[in-house]
Every structure is written in C-alpha cells, then in structure tokens.
C-alpha positions as CSV (number, residue, x, y, z in Angstrom):
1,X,-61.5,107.3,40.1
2,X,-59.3,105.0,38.6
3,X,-55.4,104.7,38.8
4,X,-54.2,104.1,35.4
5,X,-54.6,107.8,34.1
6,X,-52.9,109.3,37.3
7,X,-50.2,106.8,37.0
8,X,-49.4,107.3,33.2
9,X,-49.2,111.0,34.0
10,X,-47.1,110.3,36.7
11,X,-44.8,107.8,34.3
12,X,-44.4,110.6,31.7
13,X,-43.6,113.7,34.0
14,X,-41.3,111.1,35.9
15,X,-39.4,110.1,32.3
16,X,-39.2,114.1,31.2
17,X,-37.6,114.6,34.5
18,X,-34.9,112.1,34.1
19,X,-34.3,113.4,30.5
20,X,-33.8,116.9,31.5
21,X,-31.1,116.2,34.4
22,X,-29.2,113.8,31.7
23,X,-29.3,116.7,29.4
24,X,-27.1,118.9,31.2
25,X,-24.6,116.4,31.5
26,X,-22.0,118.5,29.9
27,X,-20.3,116.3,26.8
28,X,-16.1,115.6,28.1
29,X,-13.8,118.3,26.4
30,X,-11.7,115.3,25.4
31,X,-13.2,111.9,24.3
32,X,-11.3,110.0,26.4
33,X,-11.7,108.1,29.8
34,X,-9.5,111.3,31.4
35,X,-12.2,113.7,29.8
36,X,-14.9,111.4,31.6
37,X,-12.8,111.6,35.1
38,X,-13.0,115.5,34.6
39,X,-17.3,115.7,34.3
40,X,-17.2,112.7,37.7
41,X,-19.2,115.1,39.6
42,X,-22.0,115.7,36.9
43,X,-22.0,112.0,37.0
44,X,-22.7,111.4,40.4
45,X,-24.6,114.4,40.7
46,X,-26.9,112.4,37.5
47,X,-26.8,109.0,39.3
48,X,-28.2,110.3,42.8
49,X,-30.3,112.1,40.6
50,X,-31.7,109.4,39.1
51,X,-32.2,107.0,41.8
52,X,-34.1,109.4,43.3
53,X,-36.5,109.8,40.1
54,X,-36.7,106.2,39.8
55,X,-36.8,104.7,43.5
56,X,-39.7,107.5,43.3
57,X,-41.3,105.8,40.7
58,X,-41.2,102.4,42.1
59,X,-42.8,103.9,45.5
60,X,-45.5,105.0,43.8
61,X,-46.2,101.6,41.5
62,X,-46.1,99.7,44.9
63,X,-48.1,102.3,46.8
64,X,-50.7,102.4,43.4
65,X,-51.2,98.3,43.6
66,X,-52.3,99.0,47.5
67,X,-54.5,101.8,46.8
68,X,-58.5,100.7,46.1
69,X,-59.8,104.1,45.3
70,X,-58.1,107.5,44.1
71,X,-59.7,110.3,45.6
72,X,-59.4,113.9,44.6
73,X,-56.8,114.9,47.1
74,X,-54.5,112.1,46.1
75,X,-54.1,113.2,43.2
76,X,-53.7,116.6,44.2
77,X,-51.1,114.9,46.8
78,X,-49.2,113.2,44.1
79,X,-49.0,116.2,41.9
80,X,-47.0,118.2,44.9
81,X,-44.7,115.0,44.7
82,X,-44.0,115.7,40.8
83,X,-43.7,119.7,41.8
84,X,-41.2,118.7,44.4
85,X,-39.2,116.4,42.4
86,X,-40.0,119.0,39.4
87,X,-36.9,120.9,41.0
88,X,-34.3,117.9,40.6
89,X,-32.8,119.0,37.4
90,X,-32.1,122.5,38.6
91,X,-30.4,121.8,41.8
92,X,-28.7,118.4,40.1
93,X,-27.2,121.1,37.4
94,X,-26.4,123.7,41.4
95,X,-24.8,121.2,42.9
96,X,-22.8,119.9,39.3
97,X,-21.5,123.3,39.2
98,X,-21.0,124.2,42.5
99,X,-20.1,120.7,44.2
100,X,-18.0,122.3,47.1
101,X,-20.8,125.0,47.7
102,X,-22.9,124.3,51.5
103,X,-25.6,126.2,49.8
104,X,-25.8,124.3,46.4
105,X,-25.7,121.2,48.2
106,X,-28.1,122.1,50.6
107,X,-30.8,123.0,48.1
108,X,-30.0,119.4,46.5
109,X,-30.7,117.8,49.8
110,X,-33.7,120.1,50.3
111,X,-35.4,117.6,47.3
112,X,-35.1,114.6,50.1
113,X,-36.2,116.4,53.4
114,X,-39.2,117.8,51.5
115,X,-39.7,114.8,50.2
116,X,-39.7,113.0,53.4
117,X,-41.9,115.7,54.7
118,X,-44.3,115.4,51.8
119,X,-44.4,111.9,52.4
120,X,-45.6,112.1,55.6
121,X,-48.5,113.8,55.1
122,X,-49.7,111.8,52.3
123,X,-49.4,108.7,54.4
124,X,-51.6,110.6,56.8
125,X,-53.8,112.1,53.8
126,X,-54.0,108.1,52.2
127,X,-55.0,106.5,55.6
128,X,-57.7,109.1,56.3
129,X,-59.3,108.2,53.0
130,X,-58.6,104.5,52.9
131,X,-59.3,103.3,57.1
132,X,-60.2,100.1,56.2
133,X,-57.5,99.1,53.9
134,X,-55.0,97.4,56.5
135,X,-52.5,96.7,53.9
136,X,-52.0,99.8,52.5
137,X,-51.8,101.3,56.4
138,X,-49.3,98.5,57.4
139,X,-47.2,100.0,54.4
140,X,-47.7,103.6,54.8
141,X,-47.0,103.2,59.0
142,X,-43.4,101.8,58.3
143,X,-42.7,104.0,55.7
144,X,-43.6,107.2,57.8
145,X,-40.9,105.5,60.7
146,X,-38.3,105.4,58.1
147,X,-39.2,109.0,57.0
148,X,-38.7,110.2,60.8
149,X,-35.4,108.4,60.8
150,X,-34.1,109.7,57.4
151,X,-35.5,113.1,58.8
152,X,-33.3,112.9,61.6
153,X,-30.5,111.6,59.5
154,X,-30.4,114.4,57.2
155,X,-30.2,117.3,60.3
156,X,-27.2,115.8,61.1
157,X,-25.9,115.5,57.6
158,X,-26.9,119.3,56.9
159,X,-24.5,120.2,59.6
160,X,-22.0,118.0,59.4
161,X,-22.3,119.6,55.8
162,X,-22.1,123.2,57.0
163,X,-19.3,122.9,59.8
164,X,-16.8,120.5,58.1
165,X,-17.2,119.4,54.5
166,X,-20.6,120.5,52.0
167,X,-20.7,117.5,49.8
168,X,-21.2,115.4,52.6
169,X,-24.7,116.3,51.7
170,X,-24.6,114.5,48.5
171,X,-23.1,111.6,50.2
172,X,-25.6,111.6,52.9
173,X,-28.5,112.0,49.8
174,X,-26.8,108.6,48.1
175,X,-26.9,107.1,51.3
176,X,-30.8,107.9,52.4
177,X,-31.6,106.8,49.0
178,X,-29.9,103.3,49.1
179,X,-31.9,103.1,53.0
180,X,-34.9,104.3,51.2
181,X,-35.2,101.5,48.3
182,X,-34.1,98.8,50.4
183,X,-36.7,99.8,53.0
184,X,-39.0,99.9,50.2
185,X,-38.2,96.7,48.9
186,X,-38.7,95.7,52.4
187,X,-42.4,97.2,53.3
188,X,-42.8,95.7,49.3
189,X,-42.3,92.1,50.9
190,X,-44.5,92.7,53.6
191,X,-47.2,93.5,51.1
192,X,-47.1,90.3,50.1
C-alpha cells in the first residue's frame, strides 16, 4: 500500500485538530495587551498544544520517508496515534480552565505518556514488518530510548505535580516536547 493516502488523512485530521484547540481560545474581555495577559494560560495551554500536533506531524513525515511498505496494521497503528492525540482539544480546553487543578493537568499530560507508550509499540509493530530496513530500525531504536527516558521523566513530573505544585505538569509537557523535537531533529540527521 502506498503512503500518500494514509499521510493526507493523517495531514487533514492533524490540521482539524489544531483548529479545534485554537477555537476555544476564549477572545480577551478587553482588546488590549492587559486583556491578552488575562487569557496567558489558554495561550500556553494552545502553544504546548500545538507543538505537540505539529512536532507529531513532523515525526510521522520523517518516519513516512523511512517506511518502504505500509502494511495494514500501520495504518491501524497510526489511526490510534490520531485517536490519542484526538483528545488534545478537550484536555487543552481542562487544563485552560482549570490550570491549578492536579487532575486537569494530569489528564493533559496523560496525551504525552500515552503517547510515548503508543510509540513504543509501533516501533516494535514497524520493525516486525520492516526487519530488513536498517534505517528505519536505526531510527525507531533511538527513538524508543528517548521514549523510556521521557517515560521516566514524566513519573517524576506527575508527582512532583501532585505533592507540590499541578502545573508543573504543563511545564514538564513543554519541556518533553522541546527534548522530543530536538531528539527528532537529531534521529532526522542520522537518517541522512
């Protein structure tokens, strides 16, 4: 099966995602740079949001150019991915409303560990159906170790989140997602 269809699916459920969390960007009470100030938290809440959707998007264009054949289960793979991340806008609009809440922003960082989870096992899934493609292992392989590391990461975070301050959550997301594109840009370089 060729690529181009899943990836233009994935392209368009990936753009509807990003318009649904800017939606609910609430519009400032005042027009002015105070009015902005007072929404900050949607705003942050929208940036992480969208780093996500896009660093997402990136991964799977560099994963897509190592890939020789799509088989049936990666695309079933690849639509849990867009289930998963399917869930951004609802717990990006949580954790806008409810920014000092453990619980909102532990459901926001439950989009990265499942994520990193998911990931996992469709590095496993990909290098099972692909043996000989050394490349596209090489990738997957250091990807997974960063995915372990993040995993760890994020344990912490959750109750560093729960004992002492819940947005520390958000800040560990932001963080894990600056580690995660670089790292990508990283395994990217090793492609080539």
């Amino acid at each position: 099966m060729e690529t181009d269809r899943f990836e233009a699916l994935v392209d368009g459920i990936l753009a509807i995602i990003i318009t649904l969390i800017i939606l609910e960007i609430p519009l400032p009470a005042n027009p002015t740079f105070a009015g902005l100030w007072g929404i900050k938290i949607e705003f942050l809440a929208y940036f992480i949001s969208f780093l996500v959707v896009f660093n997402m998007w990136n991964s799977h264009h560099n994963l897509f150019n190592l890939i020789h054949k799509l088989h049936n289960s990666t695309v079933w793979m690849g639509g849990i991915s867009l289930v998963i991340l399917g869930f951004l806008p609802y717990f990006t609009l949580m954790v806008s409303n409810n920014f000092y809440s453990f619980f909102a922003q532990a459901c926001f960082g439950s989009i990265f560990v499942i994520s990193h989870i998911h990931y996992i096992l469709q590095a496993k899934l990909l290098i099972h159906n692909e043996p000989g493609n050394i490349a596209l292992i090489v990738y997957l392989q250091n990807g997974v170790k960063y995915s372990y590391i993040e995993l760890v990461l994020f344990a912490i975070i959750y109750i560093l989140g729960y004992f002492i301050y819940p947005p520390i959550i958000m800040v560990g997301c932001l963080l894990a997602m600056i580690f995660w594109i670089f790292n990508d840009q990283f395994l990217h370089l090793i492609k080539n």
